[in-house]
GUBA-303145 format. One record per residue: residue in one letter; x, y, z of N, C-alpha, C in turn. Coordinates in pm, whole numbers, plus 50000, padded with zeros to 5 digits. Example, Ala and Ser with C-alpha at 12.3 -4.5 7.8 and 13.67 -1.06 7.14 Angstrom:
2
A513194943150780512304955050780513204967050780
S512854977550708513674989450714512905000350787
// end
This chain:
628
X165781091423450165021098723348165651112423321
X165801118523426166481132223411167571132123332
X168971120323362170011119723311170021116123137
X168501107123099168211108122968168201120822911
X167111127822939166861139322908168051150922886
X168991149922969170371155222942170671149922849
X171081138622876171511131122719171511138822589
X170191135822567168981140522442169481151922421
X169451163822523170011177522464171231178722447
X172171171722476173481171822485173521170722317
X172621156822266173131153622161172501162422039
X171621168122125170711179922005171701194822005
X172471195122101173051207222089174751205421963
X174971188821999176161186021892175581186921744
X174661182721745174031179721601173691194821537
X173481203421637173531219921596174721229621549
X175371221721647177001227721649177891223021488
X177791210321476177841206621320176911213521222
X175691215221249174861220921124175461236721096
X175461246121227175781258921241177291263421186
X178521252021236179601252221167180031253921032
X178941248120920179171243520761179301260020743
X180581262720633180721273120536179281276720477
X178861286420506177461287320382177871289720243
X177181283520177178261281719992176951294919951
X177691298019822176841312619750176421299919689
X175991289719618175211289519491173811288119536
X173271288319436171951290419417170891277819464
X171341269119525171071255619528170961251419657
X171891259419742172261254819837171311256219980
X171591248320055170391244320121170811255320276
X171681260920259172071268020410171941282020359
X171751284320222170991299120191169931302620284
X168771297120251167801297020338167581308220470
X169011291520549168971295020652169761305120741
X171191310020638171671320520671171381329220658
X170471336020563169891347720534168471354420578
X167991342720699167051343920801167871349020916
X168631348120955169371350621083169531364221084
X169801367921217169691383121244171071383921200
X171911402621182173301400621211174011396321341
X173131400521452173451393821563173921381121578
X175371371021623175301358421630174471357321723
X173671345221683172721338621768172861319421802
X174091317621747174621300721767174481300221901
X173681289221960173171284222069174541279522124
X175231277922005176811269522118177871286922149
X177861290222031178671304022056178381319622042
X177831323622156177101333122120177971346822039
X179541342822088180371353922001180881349921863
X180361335821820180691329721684179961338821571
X180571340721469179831348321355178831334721288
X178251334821188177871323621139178761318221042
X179021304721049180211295820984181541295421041
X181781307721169183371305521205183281295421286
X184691288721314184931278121391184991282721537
X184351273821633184911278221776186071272821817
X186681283021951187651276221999187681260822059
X186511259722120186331250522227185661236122107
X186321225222152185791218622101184491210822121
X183091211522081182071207722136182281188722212
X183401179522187183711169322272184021171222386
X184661184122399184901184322550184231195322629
X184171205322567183651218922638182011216722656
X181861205022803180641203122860179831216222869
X180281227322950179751238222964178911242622904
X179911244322768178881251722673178171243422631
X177821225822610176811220522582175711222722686
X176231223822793175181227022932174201239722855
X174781250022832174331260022802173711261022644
X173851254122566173171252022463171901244922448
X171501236822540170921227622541169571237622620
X170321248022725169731256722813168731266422718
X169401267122635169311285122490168561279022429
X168471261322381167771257822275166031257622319
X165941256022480164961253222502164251266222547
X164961278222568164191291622559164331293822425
X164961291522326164351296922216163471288422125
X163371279322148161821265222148160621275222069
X160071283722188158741289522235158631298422053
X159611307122054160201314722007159871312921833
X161021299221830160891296221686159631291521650
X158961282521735157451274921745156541284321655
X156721299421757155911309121757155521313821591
X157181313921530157401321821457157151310821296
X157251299021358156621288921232155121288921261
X153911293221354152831295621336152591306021259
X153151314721299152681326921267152951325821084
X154121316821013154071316120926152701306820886
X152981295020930151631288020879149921297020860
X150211304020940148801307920959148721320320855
X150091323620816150101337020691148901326520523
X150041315320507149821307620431148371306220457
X147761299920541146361298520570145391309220534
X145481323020606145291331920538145391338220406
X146261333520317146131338720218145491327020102
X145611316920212144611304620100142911311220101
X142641315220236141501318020269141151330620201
X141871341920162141741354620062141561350119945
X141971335519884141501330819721140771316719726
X139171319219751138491307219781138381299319622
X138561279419618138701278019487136841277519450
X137011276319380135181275019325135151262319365
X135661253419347135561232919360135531232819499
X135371242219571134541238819705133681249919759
X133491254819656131631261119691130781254119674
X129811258319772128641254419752127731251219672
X127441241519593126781244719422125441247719450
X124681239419596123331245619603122991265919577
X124471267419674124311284319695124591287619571
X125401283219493125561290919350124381288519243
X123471279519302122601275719167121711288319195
X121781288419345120691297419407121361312919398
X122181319419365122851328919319122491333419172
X122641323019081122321321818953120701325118932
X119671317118995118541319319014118571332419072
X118471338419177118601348219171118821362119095
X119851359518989120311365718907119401367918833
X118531355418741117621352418640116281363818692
X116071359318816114531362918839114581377618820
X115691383118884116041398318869115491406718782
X116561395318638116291400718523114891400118504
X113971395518513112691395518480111801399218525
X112141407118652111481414418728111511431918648
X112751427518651113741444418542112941449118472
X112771431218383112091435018236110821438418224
X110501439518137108741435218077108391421218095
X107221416818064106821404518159106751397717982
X106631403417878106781399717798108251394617738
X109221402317785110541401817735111071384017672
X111891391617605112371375317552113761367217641
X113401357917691114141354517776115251348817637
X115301350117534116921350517498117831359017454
X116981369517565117901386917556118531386117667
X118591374517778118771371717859120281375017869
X121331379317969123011377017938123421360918003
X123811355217969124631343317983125101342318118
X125831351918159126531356218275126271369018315
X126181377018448126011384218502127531388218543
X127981400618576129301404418622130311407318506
X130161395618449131171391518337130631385518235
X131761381518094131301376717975131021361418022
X130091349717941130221334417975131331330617955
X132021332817877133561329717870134701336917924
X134781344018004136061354618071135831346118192
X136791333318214136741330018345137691336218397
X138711344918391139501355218451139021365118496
X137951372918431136871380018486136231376818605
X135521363218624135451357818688135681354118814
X137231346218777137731347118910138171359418981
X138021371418905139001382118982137431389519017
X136821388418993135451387619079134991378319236
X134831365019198134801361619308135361354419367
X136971360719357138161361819458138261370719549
X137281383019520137891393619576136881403819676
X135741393719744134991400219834134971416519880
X133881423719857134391440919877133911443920032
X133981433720158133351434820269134691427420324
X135011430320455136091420620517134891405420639
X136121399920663135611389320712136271386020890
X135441376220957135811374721067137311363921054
X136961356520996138131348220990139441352520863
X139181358620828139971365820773140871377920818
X140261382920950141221393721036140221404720985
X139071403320988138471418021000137961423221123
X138081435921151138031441821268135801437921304
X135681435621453133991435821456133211446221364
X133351461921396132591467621308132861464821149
X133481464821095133831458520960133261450120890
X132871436120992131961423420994131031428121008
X130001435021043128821439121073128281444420982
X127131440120906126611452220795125061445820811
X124161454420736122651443820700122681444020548
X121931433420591121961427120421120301426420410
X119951420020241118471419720244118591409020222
X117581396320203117001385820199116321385720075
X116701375719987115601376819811115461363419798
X116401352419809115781337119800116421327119891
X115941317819865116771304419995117311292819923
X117751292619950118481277019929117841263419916
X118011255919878117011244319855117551236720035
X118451241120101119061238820232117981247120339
X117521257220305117191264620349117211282020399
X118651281020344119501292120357118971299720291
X119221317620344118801330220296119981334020192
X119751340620079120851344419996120361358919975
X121341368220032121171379720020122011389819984
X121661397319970123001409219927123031427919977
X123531436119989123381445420027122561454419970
X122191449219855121011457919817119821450119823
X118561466219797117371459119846116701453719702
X115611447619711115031445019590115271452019482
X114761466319465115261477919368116251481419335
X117391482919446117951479619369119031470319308
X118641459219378119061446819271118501448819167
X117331449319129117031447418976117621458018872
X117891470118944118511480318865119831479218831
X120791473218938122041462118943122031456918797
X120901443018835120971433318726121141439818589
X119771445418600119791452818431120801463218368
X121791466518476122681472818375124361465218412
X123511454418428124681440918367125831438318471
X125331443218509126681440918735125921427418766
X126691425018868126831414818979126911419219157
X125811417619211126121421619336127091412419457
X127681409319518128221402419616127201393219697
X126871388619693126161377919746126991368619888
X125831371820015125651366720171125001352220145
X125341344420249124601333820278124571331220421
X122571335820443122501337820609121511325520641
X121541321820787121091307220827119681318320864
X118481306420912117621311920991116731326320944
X116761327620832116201336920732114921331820665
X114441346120617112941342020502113421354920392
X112551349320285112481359320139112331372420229
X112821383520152111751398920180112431401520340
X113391396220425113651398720552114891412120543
X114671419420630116321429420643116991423720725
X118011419320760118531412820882120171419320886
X120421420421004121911423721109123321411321043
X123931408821010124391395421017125991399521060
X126721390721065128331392921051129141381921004
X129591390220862130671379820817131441372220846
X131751359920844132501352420906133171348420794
X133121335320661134061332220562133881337220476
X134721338120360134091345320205134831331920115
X133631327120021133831315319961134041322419825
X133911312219709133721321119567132371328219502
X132591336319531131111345919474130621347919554
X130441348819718129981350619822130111344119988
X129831350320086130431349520162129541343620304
X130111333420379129061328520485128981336720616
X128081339820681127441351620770127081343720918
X126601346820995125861347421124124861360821127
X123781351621160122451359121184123191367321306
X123131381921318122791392321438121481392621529
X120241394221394119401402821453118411401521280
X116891401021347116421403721205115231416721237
X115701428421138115941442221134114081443021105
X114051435520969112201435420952112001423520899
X110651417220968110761406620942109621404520886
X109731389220814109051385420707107401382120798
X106241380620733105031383920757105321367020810
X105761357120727105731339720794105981339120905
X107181347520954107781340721073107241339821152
X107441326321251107011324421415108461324221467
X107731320921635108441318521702108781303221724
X109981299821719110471284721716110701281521853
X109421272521865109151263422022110721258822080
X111361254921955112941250622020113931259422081
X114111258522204115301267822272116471265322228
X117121259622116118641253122081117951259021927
X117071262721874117011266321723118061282621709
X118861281521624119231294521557120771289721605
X120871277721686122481272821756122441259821669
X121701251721714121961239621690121531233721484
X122521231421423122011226521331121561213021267
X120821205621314119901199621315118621203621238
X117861208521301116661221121232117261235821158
X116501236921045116681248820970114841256820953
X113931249820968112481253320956112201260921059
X112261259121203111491260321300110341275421309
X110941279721236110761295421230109601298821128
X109281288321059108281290721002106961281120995
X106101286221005105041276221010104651262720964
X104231249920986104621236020904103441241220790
X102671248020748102011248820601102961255220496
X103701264320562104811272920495106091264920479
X106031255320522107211246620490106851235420398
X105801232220367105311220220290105531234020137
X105221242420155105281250119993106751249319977
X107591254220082108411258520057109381245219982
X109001232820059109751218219986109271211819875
X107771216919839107411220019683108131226619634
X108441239419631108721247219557110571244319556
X111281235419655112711230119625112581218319510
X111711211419504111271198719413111061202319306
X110521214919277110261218819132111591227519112
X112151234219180113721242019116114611232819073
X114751221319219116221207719189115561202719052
X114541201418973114011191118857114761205318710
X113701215118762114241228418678115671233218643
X116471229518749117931234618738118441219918672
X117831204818651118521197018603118381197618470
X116941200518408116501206118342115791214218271
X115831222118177114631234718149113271231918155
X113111217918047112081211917988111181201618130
X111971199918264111051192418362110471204118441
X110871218118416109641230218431108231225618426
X108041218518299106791219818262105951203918361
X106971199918428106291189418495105451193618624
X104741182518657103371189718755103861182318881
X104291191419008104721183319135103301187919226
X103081177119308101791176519379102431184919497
X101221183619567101521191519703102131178719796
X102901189319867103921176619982102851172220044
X103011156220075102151144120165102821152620310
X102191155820395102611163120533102471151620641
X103091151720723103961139920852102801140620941
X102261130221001101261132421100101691134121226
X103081140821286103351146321324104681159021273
X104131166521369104781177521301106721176521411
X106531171921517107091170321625107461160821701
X107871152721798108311140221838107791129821740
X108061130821625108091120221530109791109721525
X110601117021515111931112221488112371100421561
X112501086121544113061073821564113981066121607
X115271081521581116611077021603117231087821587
X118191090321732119221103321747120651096821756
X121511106721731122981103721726123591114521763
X123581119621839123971127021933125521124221952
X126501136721996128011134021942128431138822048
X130031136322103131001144322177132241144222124
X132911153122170134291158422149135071157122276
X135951151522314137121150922449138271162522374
X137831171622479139471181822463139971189622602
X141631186422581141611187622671141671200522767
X141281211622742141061222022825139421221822896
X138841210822876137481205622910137511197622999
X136741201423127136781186923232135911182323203
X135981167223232134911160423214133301161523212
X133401166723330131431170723366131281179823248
X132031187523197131631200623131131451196422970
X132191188022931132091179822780130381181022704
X130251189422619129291189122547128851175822464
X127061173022539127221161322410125711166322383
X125541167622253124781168822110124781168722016
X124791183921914124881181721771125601194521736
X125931193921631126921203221594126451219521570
X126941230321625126841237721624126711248221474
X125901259721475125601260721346127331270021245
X127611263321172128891270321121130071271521195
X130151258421271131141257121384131601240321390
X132621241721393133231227221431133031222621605
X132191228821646131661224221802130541219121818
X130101215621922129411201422003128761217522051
X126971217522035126361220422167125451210622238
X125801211122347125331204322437123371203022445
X122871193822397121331196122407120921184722510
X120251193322599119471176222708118151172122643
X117571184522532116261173122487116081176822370
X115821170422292115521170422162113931167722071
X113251174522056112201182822026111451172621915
X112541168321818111781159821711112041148121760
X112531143421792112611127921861111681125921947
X110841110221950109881106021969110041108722135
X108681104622225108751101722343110091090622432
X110011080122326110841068322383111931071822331
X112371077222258113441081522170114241090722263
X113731103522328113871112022468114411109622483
X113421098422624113701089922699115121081922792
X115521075922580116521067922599117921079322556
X117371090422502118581100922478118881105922655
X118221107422724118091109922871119451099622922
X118811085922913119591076022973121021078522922
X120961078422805122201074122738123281089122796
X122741096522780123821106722816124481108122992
X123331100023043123151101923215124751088623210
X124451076123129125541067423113126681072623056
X126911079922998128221087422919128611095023005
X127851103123114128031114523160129451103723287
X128661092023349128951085623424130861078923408
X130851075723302132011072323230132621081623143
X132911091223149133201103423018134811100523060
X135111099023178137101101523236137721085723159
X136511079723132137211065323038137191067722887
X136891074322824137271081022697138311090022647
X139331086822570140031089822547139951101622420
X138971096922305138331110322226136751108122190
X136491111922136134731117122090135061102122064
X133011102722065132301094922021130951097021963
X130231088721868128831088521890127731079521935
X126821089021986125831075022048124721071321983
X124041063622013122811063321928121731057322026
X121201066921941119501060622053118461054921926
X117971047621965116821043621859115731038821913
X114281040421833113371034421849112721014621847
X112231008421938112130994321899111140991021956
X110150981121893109250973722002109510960722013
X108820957522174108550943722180107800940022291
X107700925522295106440920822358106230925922508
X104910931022510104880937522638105250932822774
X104990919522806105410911622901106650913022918
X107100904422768108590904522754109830908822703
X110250919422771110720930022638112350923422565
X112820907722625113800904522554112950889722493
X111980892922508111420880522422110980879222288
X111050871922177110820866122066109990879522019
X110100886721908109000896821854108690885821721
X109430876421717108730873721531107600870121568
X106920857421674105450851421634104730858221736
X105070872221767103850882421869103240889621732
X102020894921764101290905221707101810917021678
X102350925821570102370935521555101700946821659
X100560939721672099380950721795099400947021945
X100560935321970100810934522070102240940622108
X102700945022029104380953122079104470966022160
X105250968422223105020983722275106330987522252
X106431000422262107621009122244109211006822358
X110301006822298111641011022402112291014122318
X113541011822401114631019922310115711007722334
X116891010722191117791003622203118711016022205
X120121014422303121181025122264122421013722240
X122601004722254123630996722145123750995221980
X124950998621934125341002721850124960986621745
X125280978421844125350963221774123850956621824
X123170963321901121870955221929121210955421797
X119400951821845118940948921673117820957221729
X116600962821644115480969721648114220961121560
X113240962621606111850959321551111450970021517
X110590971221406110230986121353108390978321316
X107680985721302106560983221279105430991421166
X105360989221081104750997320995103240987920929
X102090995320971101050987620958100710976821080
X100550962620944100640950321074101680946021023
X102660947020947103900945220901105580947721044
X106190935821027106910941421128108550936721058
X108920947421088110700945221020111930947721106
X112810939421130114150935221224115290938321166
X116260946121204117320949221114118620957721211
X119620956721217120480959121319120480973121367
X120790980521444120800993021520121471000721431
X122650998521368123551008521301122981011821192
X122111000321085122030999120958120851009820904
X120781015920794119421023720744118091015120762
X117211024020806115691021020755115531034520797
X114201040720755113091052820735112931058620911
X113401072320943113751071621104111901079821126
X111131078921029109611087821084108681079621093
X108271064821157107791058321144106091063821170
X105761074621141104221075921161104151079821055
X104841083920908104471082820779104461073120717
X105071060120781105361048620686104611043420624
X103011039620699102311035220633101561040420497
X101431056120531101061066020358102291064120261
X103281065120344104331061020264104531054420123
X104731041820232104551025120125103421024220084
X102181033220163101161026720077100791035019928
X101511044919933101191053219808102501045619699
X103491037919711104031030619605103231020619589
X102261013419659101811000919653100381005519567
X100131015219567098671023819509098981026019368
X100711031519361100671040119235100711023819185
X101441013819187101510998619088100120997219095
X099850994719187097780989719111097060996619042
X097201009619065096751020219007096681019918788
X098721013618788098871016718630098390995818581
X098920990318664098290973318646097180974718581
X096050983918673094640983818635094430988118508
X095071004218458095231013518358096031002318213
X097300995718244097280988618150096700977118062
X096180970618198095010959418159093640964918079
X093500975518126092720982418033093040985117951
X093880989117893094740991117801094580983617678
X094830968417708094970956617650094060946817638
X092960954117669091650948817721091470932217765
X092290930417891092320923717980091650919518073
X091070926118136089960928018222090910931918341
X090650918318439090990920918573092440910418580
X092840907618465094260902618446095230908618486
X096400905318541097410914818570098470916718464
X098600929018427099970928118313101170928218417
X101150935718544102470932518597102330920918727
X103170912018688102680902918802104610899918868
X105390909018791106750906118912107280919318911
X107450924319065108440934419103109610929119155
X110430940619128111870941919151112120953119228
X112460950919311112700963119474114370962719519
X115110971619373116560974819389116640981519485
X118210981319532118140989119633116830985319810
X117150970819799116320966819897116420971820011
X117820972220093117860974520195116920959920268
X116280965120407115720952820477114530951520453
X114080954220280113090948120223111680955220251
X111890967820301110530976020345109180977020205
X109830978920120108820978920011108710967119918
X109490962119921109460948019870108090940019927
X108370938920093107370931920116106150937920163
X106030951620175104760959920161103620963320037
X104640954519921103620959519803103580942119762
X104060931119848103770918219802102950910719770
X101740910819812101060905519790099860909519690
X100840916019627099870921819450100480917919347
X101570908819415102670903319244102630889619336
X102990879119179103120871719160104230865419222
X105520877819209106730869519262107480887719332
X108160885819409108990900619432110260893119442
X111120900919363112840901919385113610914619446
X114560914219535114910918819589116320920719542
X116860932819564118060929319497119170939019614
X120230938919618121320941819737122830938319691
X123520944819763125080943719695125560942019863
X124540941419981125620938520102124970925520134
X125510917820207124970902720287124400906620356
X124530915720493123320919920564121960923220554
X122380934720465120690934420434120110928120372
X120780912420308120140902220221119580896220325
X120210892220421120290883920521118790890620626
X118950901820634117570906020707115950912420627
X116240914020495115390906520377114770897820403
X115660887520386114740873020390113930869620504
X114660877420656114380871320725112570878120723
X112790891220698111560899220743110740892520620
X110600886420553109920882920441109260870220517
X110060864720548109610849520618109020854820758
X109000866220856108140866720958107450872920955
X106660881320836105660883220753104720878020669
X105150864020638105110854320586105070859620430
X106030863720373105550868520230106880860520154
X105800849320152106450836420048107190840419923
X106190848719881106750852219680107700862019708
X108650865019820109670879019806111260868019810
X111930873519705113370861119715114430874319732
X115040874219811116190886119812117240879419805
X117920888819673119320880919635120540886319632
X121490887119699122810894919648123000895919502
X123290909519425123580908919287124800919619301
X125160916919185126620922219127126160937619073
X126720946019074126570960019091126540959818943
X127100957418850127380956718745126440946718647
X125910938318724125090928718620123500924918741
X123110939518739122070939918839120830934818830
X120610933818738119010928618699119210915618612
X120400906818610121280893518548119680881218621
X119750884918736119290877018817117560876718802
X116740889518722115530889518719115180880518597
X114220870718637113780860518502112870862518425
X111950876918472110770873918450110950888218304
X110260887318210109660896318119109740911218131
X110480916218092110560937118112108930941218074
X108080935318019106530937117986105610936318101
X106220927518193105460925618258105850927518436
X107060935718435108030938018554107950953618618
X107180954718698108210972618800109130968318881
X109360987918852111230980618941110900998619025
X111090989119178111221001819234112781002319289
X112861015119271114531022319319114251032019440
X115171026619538115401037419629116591041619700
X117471045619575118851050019650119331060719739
X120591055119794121041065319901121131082219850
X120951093419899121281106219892121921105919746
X122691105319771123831105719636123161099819499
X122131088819510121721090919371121911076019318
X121781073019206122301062219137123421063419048
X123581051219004125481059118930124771055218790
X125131059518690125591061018565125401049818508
X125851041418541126111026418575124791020818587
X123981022218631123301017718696121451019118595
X121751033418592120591039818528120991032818367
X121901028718294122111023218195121451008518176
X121861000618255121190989418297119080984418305
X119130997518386117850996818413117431004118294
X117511010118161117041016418045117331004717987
X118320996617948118600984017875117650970817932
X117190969618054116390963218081115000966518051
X114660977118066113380982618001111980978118066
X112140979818188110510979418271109400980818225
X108290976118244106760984418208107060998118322
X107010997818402106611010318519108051010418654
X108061023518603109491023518739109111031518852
X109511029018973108881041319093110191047019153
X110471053719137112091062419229111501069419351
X112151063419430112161073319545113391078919579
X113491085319646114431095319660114751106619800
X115691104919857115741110719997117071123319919
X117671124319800118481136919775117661137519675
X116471151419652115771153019511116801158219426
X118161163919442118741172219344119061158219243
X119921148319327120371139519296119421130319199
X117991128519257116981123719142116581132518990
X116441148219012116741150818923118011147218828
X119001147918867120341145718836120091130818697
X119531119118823119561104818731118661108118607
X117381117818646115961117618529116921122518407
X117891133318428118201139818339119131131818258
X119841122718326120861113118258119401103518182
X118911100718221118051089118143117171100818028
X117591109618025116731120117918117861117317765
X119011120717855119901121217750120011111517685
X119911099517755120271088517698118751082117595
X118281093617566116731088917514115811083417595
X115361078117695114401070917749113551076517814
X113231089617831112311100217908112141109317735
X110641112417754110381121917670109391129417756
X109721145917734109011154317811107591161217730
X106161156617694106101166817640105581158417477
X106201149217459106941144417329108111149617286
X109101153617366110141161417345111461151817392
X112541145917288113201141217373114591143217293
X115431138317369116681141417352117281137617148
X118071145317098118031144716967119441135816955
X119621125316990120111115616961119961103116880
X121161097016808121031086816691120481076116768
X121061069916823120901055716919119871058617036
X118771054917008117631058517127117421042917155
X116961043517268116611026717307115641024517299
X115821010217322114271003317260112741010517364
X113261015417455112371013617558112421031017672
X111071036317644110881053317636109961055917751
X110301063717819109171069817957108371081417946
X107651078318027106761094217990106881094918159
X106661106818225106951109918385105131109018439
X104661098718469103381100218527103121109418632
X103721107718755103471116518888104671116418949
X104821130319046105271135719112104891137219240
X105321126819339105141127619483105741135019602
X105971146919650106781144419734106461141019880
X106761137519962106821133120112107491142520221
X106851148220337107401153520402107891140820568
X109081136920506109241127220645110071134120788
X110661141320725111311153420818110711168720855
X109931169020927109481181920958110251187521012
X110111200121027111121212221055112781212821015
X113131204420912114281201520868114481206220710
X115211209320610114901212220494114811201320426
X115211187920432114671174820400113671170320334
X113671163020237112051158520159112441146920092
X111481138020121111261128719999110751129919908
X110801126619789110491126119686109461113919612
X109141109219562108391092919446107881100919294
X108841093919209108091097419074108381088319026
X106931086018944106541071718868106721077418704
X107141068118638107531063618499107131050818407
X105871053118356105291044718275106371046418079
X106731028118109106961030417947105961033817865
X106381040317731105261043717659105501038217510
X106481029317497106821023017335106221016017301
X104881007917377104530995917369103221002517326
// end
């Protein structure tokens, strides 16, 4: 091995000795410019230390072992050296990427919430009468000077931690004026007064974004990044504090990000995810202002509600094993803090977070890098906890845990019971489920009844088939079944078709058919009448595509129910189906040639609190056609 290793440098020191030899040419092109005009005047040729650069040596590098001995010696003390000196470049580059943040990766929540900010200012400034289209367009700058702009918020007037600012430098207090639909404090160095005096004579203040904050707070913080138009912080210290705050029962709150609430009371958090439900609708559009959002449905627990943890590690190696953090990610940090208990997760949920880490802890020297684990909630038959759950009682199951990634879970909602693999989605707060589903299954009987009246029907049903897109393992499909005639299910994966059916059949809910459909020809497969059809939607975070919401306006439902776990994102679709004509606000609708056959009016506004102490919310808003 050794004699390899000679080898190797032997042949790295010839391959130098040729590169170092070449004439350096003057043109402009040439690739040994570069590198001759980096070099000290000092020769520094690893083969000849009295060689100028480009002269020939005496010795010929075939024979004169020596000096390969000794080159091979020079190359590997000056290793450290050059290493050093290509970090130190990289990290210039890095740095000066980090001095010009692009806008296409800011934050848009923080900028909407910047913007808002801006607005309210002004109207605080003003007269309460003022005309909001004396309003300026832009604050700082003209709406059109995006050079203005960027040379604004490129150019932070505070230094930063990761940027090379000295501690006192990083240190300032800031005030607190609004939050983030995340939760986040957005603040700036001035206080209320004078921001508004700011605003009104047409400036822009620099704008903080601090974790663990309320409206009206003074707080300590220290800069850490500066993005475009403002810059991300760490809480210090809070200087005066807001009249809400408590104290957060969690010893890992203000570290661990997971929770962003804890700090404020659960009544003060149900307004506060109202009052995100009505901005995300407002910022999609002006005109869903005028819509009426109810008060958040609140979690019947406030605390060990949570179903399922995923808890993470990192293997590095200046970490011994025992010492390896495993939890959740640290707040504004690419690190693991280590949590042994977790506060919103259920009793059994604990439990099995207990076990599972006591087993990881046991095996950690057989891992080669991170992983995640998962703990989840499951029941089954008390006797037998690997025995049959389909033909037991719902009221005979009791609680465990699964921590296999590939095992399967029983979930239980009502006397309803649903099976679906460990990895895959379902609803992780199972003590709301039943208000849940039962408030979609309320709002359809609710307009059934209202239309039959309508049509003076009596006790006839005008809708007698739902459509439950976006099935997943059929939770509402077969929770609102047995008030229709027929339920379709619809899915773009085999799995969750496959555990659809099954939960349909050990429920016994005959009339539910779950079908794989084509993303593109989604509702191909529904037979039954758009007169006489709801279609409930419940897509992932992200929303529905474009695609999608076209389809379902061309199909043209009596009554649609959206639910929604990203509200920005539901605003987002309402507003696409505005444009496209099929929502009228008001009697107000979009001033387009081509309107479709088939027009909504927004009945109700639900939201759901399934995540307590988290900034999280569900959403349900129902949409009765109104062309008919």
């Amino acid at each position: 091995m050794l004699c390899r290793i000679a080898r190797l440098s032997i042949l790295k020191a010839r391959v130098s000795a040729r590169f170092v030899q070449l004439p350096p040419r003057t043109d402009s092109f040439s690739p040994c410019i570069r590198y001759y005009s980096s070099m000290p005047d000092t020769p520094t040729s690893p083969l000849d230390v009295s060689a100028a650069p480009g002269a020939k040596r005496e010795a010929s590098p075939a024979t004169d072992n020596c000096a390969e001995k000794q080159a091979a010696t020079d190359l590997c003390q000056a290793a450290p050296d050059q290493k050093r000196a290509r970090l130190q470049v990289k990290g210039t580059k890095a740095a000066n990427k980090r001095k010009h943040p692009r806008k296409a990766n800011a934050d848009e929540a923080m900028l909407d919430a910047i913007e808002l900010l801006m607005r309210n200012a002004w109207h605080e400034a003003n007269s309460v009468d003022s005309d909001p289209q004396t309003m300026p367009l832009a604050f700082g700058w003209s709406a059109d000077d995006k050079q203005g702009e960027a040379e604004f918020c490129r150019n932070p007037p505070v230094a930063s931690k990761l940027a090379g600012g000295l501690p006192l430098e990083c240190e300032f207090d800031v005030y607190v004026h609004e939050l983030t639909e995340r939760g986040l404090g957005v603040a700036t160095r001035e206080s209320a007064d004078g921001l508004r005096q700011l605003v009104l004579a047409g400036k822009r203040p620099w704008a903080f974004l601090v974790p663990f904050t309320l409206r009206g707070e003074k707080v300590r913080v220290r800069s850490v990044r500066h993005e475009w138009g403002y810059t991300q912080t760490d809480l210090l210290d809070v200087i005066e504090k807001s009249p809400l705050r408590i104290d957060a029962p969690c010893r890992y709150f203000g570290q661990c990000s997971g929770c962003q609430l804890q700090h404020i009371g659960y009544a003060d958090q149900l307004v506060f995810k109202r009052q995100m439900v009505e901005r995300a609708l407002a910022q999609a559009n002006p005109l869903f202002s005028k819509l009426h959002v109810s008060h958040v449905t609140q979690s019947p627990l406030e605390f060990g509600y949570r179903t399922k943890l995923t808890p993470h590690f990192d293997i590095r190696r200046d970490t011994p094993p025992d010492q390896v953090a495993i939890g959740f990610a640290l707040v504004g940090q690419r690190k693991v803090l280590d949590i042994e208990d977790c506060m919103i997760g259920t009793d059994t949920v604990r439990a099995g977070a207990k076990k599972a880490r006591e087993d990881t802890r046991a095996k950690m020297s057989s891992y080669k890098r991170g992983a995640t684990l998962l703990i989840r909630e499951t029941n089954v038959p008390k006797d037998d906890p690997e025995g049959d759950v389909t033909n037991t009682p719902a009221c005979e199951l009791v609680k465990d845990y699964v921590l296999d990634h590939k095992g399967w879970v029983t979930d239980v909602v009502g006397k309803l019971k649903f099976r679906y693999p460990a990895s895959s989605f379902f609803q992780n707060n199972s003590s709301i489920l039943p208000a849940f589903t039962g408030y979609v299954r309320d709002q359809l009987n609710a307009w059934n009844q209202k239309l039959a009246d309508a049509e003076s029907k009596g006790n006839t049903r005008v809708l007698t088939h739902l459509v439950d897109a976006y099935c997943g393992s059929g939770l509402f499909g077969i929770a609102c079944h047995s008030d229709f005639e027929k339920v379709v299910g619809i899915e773009i994966s085999n799995e969750s078709i496959s555990c659809a059916n099954n939960n349909a059949k050990m429920n016994d809910a005959d009339n539910c058919d779950f079908l794989l459909g084509d993303a593109s020809k989604i509702f191909d497969k529904v037979a039954a009448s758009p007169r006489n059809t709801a279609v409930i939607i419940d897509p992932p975070r992200k929303g529905s595509s474009p695609d999608f919401l076209d389809q379902l306006i061309e199909y043209g439902p009596r009554v649609i129910v959206y639910i929604a776990c990203g509200v920005p994102a539901q605003a987002r679709d309402l507003n696409h189906m505005f444009a496209k004509g099929a929502i009228s606000i008001d009697g107000t609708t979009a001033p387009i040639d081509n309107k479709p056959a088939s027009h909504y009016c927004i009945a109700s506004i639900q939201p759901f609190d399934l995540f307590p102490q988290t900034y999280h919310v569900e959403n349900i808003i129902t949409l009765v056609r109104q062309d008919d």
